[in-house]
C-alpha positions in Angstrom: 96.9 115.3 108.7 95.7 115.8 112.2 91.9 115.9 110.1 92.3 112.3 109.2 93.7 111.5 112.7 90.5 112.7 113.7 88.2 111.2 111.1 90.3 107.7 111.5 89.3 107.7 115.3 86.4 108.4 115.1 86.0 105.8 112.9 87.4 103.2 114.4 85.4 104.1 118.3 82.3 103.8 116.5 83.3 99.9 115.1 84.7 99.3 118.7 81.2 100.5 120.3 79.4 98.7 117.8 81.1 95.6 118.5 81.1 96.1 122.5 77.3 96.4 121.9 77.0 93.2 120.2 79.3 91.5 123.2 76.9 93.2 125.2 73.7 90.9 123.9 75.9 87.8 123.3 77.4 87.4 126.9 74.4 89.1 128.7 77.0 91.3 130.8 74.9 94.7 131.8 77.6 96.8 133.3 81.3 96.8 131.2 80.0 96.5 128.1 77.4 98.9 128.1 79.3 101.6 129.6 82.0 101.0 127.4 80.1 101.2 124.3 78.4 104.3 125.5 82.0 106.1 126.1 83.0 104.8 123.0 80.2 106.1 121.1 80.6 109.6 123.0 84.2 109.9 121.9 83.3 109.1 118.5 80.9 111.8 118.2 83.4 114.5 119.2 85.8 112.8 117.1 83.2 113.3 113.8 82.2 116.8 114.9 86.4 118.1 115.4 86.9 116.4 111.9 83.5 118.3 110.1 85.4 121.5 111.2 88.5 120.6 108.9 86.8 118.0 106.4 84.1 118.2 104.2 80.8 117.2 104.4 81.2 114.5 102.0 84.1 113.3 103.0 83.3 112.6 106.1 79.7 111.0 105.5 81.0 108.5 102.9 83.2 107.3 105.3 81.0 105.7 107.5 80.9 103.3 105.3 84.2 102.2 106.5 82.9 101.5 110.1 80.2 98.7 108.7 83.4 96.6 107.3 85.4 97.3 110.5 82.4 95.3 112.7 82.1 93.2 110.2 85.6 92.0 110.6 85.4 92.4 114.4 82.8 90.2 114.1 84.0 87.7 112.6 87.8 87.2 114.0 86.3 88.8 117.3 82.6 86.7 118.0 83.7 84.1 115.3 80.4 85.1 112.9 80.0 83.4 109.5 80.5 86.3 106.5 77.8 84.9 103.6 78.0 86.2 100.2 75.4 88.8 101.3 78.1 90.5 103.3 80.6 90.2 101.2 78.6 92.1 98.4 77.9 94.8 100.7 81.6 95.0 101.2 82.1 95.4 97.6 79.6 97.8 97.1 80.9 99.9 100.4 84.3 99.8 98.6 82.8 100.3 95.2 81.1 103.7 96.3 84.1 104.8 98.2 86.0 104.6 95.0 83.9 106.1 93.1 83.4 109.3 96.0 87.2 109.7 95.4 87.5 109.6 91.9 
């Protein structure tokens, strides 16, 4: 349990950095956003290593895949960016292959 609490924030402090580095180039801001995204991406990385010591390898590299649909969706409801048919297929497949990892 406290594995996935782990994996789950790590997760979820690397879509938050991501996004916070996108704010970073859209509104031009050096100082916040930057810094943020750099502590973000720091927790994140101690978050991924704590949950390699209880998860497997696997396990926690296929869901990565997670964090490209979390800025996606930050992205749009956050910056307002259109989602094409391109995204959405990557979606699909990201979902597809997570399916298929836990089968």
């Amino acid at each position: 349990m406290i594995s996935t609490g782990l994996l789950a924030t790590a997760l979820v402090c690397t879509a938050l950095a991501q996004y916070s580095y996108k704010l970073y180039f859209v509104r031009h801001r050096p100082g916040p956003l930057l810094l943020r995204a750099l502590a973000l991406f720091a927790i994140a990385q101690i978050g991924f290593f704590a949950a390699l010591t209880r998860l497997e390898v696997g396990t926690v590299y296929m869901s990565v895949g997670v964090v490209q649909i979390l800025v996606l969706a930050l992205s749009r409801y956050g910056l307002g960016e259109d989602v094409n048919r391109h995204h959405l297929t990557a979606v699909i497949l990201i979902v597809g292959g997570l399916v298929l990892y836990a089968a």
